[in-house]
PQR file with spaces between the fields and no chain letter, atoms N, CA, C, O and H, PARSE charges and radii, in Angstrom:
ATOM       1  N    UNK     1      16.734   10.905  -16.176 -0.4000 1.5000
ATOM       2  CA   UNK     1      17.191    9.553  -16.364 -0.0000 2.0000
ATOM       3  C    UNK     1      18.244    9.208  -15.313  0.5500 1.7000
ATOM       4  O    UNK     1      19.062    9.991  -14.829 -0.5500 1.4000
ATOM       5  N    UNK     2      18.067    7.687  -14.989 -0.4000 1.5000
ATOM       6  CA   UNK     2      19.408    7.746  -13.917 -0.0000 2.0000
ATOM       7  C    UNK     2      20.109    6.302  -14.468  0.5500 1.7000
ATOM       8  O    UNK     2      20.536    5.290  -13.914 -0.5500 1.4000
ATOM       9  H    UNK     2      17.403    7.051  -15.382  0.4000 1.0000
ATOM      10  N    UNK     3      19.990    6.770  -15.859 -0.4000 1.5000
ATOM      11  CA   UNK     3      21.210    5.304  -16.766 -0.0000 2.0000
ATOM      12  C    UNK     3      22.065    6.065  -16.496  0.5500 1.7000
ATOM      13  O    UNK     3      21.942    7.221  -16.093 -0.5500 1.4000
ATOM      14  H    UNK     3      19.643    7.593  -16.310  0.4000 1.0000
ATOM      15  N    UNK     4      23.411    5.214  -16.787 -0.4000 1.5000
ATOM      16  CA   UNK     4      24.731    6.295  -17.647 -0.0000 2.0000
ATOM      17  C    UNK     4      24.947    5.869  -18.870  0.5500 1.7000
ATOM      18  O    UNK     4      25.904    6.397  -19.437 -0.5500 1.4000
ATOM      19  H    UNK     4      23.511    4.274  -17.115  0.4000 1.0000
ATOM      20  N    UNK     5      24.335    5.050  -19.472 -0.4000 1.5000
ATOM      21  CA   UNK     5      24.478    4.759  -20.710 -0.0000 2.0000
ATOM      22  C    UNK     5      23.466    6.062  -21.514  0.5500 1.7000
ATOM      23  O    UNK     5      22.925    7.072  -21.064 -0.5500 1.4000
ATOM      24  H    UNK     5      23.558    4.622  -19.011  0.4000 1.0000
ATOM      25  N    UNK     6      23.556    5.323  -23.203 -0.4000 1.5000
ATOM      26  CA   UNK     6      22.705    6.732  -23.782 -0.0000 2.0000
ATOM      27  C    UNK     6      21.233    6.602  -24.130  0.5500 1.7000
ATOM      28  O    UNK     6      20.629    7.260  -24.977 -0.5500 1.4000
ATOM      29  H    UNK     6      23.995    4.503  -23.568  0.4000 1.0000
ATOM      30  N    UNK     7      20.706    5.561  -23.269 -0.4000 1.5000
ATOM      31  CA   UNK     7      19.554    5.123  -23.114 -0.0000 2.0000
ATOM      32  C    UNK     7      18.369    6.174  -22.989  0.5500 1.7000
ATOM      33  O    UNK     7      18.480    6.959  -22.047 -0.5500 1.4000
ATOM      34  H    UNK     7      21.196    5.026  -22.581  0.4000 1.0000
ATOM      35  N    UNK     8      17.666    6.256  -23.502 -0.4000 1.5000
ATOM      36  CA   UNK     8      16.404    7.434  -22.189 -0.0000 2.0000
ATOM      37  C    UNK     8      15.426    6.698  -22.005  0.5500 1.7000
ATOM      38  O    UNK     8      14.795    5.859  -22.649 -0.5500 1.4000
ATOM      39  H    UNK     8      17.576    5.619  -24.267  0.4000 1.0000
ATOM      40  N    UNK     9      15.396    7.280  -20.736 -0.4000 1.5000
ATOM      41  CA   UNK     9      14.529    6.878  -19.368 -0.0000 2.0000
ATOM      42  C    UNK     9      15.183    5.972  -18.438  0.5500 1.7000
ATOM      43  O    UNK     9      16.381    5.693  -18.390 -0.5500 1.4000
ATOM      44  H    UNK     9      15.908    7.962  -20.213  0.4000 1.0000
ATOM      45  N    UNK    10      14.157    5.518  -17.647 -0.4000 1.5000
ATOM      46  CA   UNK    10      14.941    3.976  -16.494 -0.0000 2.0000
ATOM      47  C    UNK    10      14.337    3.204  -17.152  0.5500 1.7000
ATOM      48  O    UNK    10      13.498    3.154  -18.052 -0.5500 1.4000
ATOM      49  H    UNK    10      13.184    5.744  -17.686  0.4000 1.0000
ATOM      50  N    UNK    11      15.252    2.268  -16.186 -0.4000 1.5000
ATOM      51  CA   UNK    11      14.747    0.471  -16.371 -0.0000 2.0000
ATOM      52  C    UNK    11      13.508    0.485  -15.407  0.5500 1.7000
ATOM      53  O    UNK    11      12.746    0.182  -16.326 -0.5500 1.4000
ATOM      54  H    UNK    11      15.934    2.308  -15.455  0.4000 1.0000
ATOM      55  N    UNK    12      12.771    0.570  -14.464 -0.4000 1.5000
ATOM      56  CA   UNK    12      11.787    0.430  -14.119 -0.0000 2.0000
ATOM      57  C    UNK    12      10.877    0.905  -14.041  0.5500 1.7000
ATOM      58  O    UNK    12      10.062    0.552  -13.189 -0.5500 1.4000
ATOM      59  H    UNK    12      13.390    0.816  -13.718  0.4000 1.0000
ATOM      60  N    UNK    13      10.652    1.839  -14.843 -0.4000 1.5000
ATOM      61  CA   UNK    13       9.099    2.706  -14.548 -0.0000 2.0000
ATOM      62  C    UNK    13      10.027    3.962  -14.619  0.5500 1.7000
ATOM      63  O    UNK    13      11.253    3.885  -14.698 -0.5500 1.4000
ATOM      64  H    UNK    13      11.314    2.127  -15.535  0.4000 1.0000
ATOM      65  N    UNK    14       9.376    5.024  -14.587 -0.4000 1.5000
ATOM      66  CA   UNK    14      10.058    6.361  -14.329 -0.0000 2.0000
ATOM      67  C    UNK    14      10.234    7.071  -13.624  0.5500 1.7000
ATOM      68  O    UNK    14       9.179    6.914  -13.009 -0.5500 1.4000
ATOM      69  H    UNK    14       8.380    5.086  -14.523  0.4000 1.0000
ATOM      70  N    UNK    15      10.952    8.176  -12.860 -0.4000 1.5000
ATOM      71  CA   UNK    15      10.773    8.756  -11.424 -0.0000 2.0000
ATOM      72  C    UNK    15       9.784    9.878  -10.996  0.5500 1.7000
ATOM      73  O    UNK    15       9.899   10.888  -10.303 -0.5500 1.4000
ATOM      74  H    UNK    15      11.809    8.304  -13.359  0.4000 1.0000
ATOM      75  N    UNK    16       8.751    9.286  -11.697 -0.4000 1.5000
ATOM      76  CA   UNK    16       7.582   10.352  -11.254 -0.0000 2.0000
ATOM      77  C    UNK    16       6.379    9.718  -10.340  0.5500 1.7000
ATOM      78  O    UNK    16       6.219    8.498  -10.382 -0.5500 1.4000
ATOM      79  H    UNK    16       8.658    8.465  -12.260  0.4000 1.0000
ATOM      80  N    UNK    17       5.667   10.393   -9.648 -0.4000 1.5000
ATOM      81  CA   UNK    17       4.904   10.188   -8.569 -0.0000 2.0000
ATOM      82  C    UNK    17       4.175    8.854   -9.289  0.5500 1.7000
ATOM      83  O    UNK    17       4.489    7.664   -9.275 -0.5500 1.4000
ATOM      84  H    UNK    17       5.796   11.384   -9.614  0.4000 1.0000
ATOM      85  N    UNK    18       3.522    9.276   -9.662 -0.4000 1.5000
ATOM      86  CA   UNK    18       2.569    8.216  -10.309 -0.0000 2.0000
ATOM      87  C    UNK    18       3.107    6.839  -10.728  0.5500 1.7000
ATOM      88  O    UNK    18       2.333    5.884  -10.674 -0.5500 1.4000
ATOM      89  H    UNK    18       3.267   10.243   -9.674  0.4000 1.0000
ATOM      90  N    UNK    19       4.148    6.692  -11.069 -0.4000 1.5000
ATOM      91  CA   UNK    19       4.976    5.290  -11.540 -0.0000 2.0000
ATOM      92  C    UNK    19       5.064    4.899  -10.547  0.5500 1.7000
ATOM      93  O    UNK    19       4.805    3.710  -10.365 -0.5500 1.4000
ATOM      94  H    UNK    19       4.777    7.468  -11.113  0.4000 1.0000
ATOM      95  N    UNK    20       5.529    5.855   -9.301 -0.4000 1.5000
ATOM      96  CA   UNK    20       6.094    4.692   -8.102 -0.0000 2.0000
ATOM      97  C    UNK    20       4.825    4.144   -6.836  0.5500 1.7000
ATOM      98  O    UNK    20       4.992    3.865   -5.649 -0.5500 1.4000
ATOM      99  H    UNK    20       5.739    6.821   -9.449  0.4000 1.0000
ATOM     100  N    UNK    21       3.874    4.144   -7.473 -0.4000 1.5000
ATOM     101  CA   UNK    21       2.515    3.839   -6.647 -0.0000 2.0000
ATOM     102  C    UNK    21       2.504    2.560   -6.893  0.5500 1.7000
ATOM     103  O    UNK    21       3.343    2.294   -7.753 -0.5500 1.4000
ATOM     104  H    UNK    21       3.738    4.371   -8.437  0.4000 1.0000
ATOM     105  N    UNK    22       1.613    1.149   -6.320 -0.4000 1.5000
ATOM     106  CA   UNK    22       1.492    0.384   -6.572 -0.0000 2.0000
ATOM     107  C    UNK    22      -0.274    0.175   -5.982  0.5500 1.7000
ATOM     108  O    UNK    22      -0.813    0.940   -5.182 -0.5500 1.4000
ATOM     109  H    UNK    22       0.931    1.365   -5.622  0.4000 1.0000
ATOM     110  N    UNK    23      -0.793   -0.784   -6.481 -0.4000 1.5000
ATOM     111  CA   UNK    23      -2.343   -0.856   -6.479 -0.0000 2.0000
ATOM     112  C    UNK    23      -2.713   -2.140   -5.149  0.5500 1.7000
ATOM     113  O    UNK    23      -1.939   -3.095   -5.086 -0.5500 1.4000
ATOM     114  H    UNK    23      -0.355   -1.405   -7.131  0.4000 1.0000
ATOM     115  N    UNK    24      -3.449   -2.096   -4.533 -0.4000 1.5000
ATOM     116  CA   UNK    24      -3.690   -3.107   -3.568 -0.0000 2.0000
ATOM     117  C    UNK    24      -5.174   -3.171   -3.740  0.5500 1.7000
ATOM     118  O    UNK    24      -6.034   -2.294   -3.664 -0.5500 1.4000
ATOM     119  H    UNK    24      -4.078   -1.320   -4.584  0.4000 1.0000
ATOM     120  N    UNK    25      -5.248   -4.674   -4.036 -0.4000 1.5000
ATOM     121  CA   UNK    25      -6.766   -5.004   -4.026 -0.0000 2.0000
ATOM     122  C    UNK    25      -6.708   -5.830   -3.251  0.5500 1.7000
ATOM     123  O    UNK    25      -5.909   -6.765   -3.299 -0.5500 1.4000
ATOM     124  H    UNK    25      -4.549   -5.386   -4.097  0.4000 1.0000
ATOM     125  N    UNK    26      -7.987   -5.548   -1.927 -0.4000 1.5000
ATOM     126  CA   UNK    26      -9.030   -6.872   -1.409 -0.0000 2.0000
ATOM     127  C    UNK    26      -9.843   -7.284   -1.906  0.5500 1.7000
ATOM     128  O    UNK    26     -10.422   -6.775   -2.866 -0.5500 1.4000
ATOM     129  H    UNK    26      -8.636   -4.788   -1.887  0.4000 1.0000
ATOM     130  N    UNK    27     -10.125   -8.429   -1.321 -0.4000 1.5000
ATOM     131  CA   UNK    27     -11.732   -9.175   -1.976 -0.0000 2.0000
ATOM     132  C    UNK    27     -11.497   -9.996   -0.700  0.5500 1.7000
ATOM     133  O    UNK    27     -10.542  -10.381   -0.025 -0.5500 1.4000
ATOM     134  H    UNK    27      -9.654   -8.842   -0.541  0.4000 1.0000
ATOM     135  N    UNK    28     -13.301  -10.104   -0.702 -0.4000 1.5000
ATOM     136  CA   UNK    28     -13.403  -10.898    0.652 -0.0000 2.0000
ATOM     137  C    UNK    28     -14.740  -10.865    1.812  0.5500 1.7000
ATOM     138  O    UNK    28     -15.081   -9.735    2.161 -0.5500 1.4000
ATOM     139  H    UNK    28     -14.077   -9.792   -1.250  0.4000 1.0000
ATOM     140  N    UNK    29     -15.313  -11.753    2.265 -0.4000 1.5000
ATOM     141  CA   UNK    29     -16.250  -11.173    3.210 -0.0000 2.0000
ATOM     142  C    UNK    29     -16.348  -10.208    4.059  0.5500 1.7000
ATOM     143  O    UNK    29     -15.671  -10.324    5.081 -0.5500 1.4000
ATOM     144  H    UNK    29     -15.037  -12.671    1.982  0.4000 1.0000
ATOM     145  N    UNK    30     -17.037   -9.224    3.928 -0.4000 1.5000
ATOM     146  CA   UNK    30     -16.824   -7.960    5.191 -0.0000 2.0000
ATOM     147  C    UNK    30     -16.086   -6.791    4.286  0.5500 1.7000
ATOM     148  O    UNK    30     -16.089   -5.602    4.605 -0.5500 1.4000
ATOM     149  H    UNK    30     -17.586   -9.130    3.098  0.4000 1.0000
ATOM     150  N    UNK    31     -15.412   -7.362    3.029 -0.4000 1.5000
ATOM     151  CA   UNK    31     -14.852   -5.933    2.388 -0.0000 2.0000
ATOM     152  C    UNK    31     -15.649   -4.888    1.884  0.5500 1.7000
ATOM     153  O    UNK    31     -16.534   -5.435    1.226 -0.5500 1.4000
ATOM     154  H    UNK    31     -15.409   -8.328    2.770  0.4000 1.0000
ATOM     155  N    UNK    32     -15.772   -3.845    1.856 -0.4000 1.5000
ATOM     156  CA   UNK    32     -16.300   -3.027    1.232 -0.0000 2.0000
ATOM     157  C    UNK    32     -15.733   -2.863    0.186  0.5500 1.7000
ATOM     158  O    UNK    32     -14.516   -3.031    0.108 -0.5500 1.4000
ATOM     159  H    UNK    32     -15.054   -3.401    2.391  0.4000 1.0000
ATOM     160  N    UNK    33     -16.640   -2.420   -1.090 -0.4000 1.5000
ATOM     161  CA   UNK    33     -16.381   -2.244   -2.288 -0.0000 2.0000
ATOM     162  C    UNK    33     -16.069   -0.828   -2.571  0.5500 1.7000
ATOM     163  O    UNK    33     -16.513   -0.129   -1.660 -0.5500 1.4000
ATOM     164  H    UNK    33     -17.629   -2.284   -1.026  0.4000 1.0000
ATOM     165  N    UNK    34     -15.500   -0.170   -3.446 -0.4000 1.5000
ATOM     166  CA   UNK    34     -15.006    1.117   -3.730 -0.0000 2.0000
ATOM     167  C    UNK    34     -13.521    1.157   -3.864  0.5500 1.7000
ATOM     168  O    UNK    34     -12.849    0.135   -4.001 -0.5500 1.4000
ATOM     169  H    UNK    34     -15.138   -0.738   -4.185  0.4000 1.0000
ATOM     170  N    UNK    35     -12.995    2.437   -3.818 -0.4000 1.5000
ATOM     171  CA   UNK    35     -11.888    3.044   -3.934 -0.0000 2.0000
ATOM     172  C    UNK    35     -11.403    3.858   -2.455  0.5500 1.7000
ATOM     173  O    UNK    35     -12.113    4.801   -2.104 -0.5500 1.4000
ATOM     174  H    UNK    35     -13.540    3.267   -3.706  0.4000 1.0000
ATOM     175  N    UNK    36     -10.448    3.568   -1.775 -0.4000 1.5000
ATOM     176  CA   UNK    36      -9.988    4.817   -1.259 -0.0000 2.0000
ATOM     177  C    UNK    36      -9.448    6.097   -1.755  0.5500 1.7000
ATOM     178  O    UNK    36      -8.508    6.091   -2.550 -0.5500 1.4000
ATOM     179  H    UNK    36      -9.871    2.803   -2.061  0.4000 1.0000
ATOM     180  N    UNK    37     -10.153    7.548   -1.203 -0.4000 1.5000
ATOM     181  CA   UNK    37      -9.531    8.808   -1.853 -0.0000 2.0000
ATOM     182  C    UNK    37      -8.582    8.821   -1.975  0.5500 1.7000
ATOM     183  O    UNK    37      -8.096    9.265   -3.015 -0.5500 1.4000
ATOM     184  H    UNK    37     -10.917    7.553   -0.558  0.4000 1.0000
ATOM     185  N    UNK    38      -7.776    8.304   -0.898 -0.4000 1.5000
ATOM     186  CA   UNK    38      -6.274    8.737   -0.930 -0.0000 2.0000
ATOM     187  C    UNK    38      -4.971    7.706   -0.767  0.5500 1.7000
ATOM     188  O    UNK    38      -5.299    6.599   -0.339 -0.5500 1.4000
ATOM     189  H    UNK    38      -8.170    7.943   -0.053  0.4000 1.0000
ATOM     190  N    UNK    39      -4.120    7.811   -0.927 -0.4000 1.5000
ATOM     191  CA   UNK    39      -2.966    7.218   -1.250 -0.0000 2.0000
ATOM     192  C    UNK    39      -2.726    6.818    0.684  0.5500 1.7000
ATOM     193  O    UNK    39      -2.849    7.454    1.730 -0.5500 1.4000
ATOM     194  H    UNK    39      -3.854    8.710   -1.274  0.4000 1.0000
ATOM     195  N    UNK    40      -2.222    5.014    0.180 -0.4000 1.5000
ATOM     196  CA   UNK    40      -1.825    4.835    2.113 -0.0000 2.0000
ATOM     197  C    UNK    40      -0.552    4.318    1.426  0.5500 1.7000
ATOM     198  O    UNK    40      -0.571    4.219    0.199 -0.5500 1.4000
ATOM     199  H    UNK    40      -2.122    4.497   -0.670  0.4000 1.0000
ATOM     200  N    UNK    41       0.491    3.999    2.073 -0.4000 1.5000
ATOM     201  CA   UNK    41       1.161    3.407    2.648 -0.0000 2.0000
ATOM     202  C    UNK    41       1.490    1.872    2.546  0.5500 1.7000
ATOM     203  O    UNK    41       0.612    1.037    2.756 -0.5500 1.4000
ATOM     204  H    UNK    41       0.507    4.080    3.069  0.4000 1.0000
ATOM     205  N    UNK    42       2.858    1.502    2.197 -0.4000 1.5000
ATOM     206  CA   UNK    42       2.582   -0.195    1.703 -0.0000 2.0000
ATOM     207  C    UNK    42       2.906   -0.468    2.984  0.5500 1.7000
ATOM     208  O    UNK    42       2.344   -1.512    3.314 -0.5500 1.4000
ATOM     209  H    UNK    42       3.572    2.181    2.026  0.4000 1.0000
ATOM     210  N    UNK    43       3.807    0.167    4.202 -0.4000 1.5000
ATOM     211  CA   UNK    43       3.642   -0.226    5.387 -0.0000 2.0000
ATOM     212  C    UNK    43       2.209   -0.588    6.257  0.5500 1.7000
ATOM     213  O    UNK    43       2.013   -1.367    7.190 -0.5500 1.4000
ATOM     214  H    UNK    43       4.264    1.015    3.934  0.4000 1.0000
ATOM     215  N    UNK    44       1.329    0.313    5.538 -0.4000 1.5000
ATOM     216  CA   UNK    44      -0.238   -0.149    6.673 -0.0000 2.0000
ATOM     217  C    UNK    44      -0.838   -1.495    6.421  0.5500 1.7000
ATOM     218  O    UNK    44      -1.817   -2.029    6.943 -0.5500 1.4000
ATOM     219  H    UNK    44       1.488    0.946    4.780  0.4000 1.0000
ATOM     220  N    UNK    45       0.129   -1.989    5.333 -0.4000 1.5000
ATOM     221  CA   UNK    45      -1.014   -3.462    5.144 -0.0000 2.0000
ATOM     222  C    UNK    45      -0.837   -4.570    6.020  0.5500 1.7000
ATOM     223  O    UNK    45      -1.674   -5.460    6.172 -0.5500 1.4000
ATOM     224  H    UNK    45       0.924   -1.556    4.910  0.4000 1.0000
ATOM     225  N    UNK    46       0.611   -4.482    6.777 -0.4000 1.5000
ATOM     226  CA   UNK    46       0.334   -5.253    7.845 -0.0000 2.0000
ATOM     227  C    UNK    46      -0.639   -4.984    9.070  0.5500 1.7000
ATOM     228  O    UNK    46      -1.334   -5.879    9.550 -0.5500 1.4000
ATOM     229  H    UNK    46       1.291   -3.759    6.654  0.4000 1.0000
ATOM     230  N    UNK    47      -0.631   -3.744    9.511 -0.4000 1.5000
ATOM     231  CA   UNK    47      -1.184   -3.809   10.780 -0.0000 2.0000
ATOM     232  C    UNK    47      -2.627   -3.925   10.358  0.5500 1.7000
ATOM     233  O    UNK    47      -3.349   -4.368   11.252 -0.5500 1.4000
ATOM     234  H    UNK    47      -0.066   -3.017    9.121  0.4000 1.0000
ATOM     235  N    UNK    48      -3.236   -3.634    9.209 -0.4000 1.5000
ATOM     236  CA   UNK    48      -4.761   -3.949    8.354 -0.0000 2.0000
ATOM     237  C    UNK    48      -4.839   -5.515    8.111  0.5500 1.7000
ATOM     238  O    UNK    48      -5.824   -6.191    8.408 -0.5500 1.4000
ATOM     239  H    UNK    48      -2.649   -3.274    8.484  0.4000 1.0000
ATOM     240  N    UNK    49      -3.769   -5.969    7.578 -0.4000 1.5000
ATOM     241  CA   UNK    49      -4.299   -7.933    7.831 -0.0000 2.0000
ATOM     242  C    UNK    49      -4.277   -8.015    9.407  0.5500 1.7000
ATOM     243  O    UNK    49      -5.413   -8.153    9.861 -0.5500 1.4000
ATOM     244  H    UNK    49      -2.969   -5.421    7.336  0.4000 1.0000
ATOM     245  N    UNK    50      -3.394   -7.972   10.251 -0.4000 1.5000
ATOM     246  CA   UNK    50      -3.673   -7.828   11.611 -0.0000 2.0000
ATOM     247  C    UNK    50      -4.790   -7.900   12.304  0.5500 1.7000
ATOM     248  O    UNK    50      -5.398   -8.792   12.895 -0.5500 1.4000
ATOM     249  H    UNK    50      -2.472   -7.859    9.882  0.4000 1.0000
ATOM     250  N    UNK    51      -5.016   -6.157   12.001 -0.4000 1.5000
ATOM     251  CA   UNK    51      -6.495   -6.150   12.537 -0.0000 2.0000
ATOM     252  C    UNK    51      -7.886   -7.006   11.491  0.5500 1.7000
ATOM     253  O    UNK    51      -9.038   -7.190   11.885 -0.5500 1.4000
ATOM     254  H    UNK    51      -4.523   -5.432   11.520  0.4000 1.0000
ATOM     255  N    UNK    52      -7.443   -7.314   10.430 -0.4000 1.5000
ATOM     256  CA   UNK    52      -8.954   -7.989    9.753 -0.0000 2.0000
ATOM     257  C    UNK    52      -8.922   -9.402   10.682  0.5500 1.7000
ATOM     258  O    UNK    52      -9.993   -9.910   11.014 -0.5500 1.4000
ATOM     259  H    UNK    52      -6.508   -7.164   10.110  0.4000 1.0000
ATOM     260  N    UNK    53      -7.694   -9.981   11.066 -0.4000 1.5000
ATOM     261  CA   UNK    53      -7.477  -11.621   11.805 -0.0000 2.0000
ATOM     262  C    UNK    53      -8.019  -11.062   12.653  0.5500 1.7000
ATOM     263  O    UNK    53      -9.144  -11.497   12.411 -0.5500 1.4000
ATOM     264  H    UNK    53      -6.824   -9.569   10.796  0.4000 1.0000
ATOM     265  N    UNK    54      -8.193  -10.261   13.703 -0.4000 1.5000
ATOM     266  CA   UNK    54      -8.320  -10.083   15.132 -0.0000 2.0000
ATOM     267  C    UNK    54      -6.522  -10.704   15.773  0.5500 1.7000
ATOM     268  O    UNK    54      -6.336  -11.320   16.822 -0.5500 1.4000
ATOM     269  H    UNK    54      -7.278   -9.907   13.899  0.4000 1.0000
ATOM     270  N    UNK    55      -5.833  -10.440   15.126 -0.4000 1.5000
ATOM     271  CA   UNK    55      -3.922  -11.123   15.899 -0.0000 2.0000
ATOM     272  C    UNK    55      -3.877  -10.093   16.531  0.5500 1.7000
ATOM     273  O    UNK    55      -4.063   -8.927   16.183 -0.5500 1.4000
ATOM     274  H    UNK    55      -5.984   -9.939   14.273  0.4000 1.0000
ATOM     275  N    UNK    56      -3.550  -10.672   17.765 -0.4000 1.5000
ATOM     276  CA   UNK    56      -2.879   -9.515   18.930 -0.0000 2.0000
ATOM     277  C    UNK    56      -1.768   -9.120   18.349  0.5500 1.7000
ATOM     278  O    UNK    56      -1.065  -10.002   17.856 -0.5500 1.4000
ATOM     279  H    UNK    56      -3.399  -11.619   18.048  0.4000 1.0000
ATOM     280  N    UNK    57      -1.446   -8.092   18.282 -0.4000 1.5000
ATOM     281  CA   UNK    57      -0.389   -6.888   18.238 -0.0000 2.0000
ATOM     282  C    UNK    57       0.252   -5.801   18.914  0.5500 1.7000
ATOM     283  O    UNK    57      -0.347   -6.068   19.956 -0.5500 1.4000
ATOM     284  H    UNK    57      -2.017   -7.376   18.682  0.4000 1.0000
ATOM     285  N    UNK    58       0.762   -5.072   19.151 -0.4000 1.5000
ATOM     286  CA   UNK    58       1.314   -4.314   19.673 -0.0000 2.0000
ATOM     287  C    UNK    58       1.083   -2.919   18.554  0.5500 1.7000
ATOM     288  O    UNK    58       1.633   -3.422   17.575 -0.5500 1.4000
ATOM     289  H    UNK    58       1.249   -4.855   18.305  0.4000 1.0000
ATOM     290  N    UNK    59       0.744   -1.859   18.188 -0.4000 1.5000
ATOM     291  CA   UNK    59       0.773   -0.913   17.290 -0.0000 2.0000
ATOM     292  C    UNK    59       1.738   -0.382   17.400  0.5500 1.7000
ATOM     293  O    UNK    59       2.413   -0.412   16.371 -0.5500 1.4000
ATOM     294  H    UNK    59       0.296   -1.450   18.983  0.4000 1.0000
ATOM     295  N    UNK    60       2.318    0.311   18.501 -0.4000 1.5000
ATOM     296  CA   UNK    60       3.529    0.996   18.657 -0.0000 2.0000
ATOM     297  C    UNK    60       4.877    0.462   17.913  0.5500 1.7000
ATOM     298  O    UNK    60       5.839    1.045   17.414 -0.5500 1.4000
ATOM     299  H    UNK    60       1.770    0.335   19.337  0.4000 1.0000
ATOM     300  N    UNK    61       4.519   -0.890   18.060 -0.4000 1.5000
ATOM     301  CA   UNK    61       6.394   -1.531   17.587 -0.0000 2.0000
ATOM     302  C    UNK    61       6.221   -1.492   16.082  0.5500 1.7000
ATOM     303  O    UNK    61       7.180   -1.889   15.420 -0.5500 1.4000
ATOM     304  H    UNK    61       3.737   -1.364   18.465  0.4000 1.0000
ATOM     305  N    UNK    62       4.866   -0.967   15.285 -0.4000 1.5000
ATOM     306  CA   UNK    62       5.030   -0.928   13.996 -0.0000 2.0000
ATOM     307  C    UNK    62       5.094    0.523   13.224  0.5500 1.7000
ATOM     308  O    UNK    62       4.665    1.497   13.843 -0.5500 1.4000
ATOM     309  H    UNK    62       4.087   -0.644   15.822  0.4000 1.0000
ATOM     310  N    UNK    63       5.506    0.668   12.168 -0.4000 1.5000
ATOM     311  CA   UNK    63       5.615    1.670   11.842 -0.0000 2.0000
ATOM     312  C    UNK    63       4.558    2.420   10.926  0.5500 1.7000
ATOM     313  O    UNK    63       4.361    3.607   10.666 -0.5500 1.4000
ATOM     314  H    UNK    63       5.855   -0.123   11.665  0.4000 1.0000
ATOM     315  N    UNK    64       3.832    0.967   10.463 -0.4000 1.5000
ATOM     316  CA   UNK    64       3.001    1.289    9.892 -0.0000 2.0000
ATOM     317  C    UNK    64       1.285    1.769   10.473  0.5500 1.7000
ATOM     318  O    UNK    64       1.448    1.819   11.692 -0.5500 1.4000
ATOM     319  H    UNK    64       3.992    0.002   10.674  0.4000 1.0000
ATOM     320  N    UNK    65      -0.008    2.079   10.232 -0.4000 1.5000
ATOM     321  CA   UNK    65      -0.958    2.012   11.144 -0.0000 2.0000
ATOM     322  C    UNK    65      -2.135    1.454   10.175  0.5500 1.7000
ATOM     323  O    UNK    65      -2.124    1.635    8.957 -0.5500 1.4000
ATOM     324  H    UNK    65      -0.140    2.039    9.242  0.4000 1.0000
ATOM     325  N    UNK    66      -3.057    0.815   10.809 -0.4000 1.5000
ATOM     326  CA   UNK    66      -3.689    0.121    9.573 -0.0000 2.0000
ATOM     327  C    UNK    66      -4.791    1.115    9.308  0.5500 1.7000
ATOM     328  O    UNK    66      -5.239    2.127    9.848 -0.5500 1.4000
ATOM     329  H    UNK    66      -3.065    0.668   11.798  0.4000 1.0000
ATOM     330  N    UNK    67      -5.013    0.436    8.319 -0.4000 1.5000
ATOM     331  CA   UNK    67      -5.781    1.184    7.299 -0.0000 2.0000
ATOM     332  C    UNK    67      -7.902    0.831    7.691  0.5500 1.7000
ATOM     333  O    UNK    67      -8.491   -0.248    7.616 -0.5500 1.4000
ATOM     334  H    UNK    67      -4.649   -0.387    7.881  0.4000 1.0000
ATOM     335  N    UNK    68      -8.377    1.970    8.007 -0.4000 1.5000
ATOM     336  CA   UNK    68     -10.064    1.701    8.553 -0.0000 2.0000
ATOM     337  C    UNK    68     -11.173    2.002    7.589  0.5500 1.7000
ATOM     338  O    UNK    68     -11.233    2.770    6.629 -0.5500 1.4000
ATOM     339  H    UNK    68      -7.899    2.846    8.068  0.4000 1.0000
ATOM     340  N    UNK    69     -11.972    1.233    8.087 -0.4000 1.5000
ATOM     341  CA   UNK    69     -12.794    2.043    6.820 -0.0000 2.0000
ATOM     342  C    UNK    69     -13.211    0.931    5.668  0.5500 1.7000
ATOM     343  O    UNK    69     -14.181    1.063    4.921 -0.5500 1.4000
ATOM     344  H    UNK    69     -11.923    0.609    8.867  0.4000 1.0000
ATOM     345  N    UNK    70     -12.207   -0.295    5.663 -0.4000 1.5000
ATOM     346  CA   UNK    70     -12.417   -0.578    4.455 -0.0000 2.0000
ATOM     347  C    UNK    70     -13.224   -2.739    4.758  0.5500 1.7000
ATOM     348  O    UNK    70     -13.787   -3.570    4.045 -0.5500 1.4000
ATOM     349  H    UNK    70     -11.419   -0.402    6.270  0.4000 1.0000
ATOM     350  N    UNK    71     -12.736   -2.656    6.245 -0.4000 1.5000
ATOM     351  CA   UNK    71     -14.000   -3.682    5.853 -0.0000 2.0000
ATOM     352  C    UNK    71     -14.515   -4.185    7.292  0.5500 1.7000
ATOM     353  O    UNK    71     -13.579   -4.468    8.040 -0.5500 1.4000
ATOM     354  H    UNK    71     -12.279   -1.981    6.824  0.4000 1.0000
ATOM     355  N    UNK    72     -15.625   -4.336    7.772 -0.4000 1.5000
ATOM     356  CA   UNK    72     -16.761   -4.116    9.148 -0.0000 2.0000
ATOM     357  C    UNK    72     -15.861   -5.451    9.850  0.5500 1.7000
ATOM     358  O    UNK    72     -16.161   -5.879   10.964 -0.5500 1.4000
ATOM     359  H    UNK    72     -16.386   -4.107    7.164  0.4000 1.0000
């Protein structure tokens, strides 16, 4: 717990892996349907809208890298 009161648990969810995930859904022409295996990054969703626009970018100045695979 990281209250100091005599509360148990947190106020937002709890500090385990799984609580601190969050879910990202597309929908859209060209998306593919499914699941990714594995866990990305809330940083890759910019350089992934990026590349779905075709917006010139720079990759290097981001930290994030987008995410492939998920729509033609």
């Amino acid at each position: 717990s990281f209250r100091s009161d005599d509360g148990e648990g947190t106020d937002h969810g709890y500090p385990l892996a799984d609580s601190m995930r969050i879910s990202l859904f597309l929908s859209g022409p060209n998306v593919a349907h499914g699941v990714l295996p594995s866990p990305r990054r809330i940083i890759d969703v910019l350089p992934t809208m990026l590349e779905m626009l075709h917006w010139p970018y720079d990759p290097q100045t981001l930290d994030g890298r987008a995410i492939h695979g998920i729509y033609e």
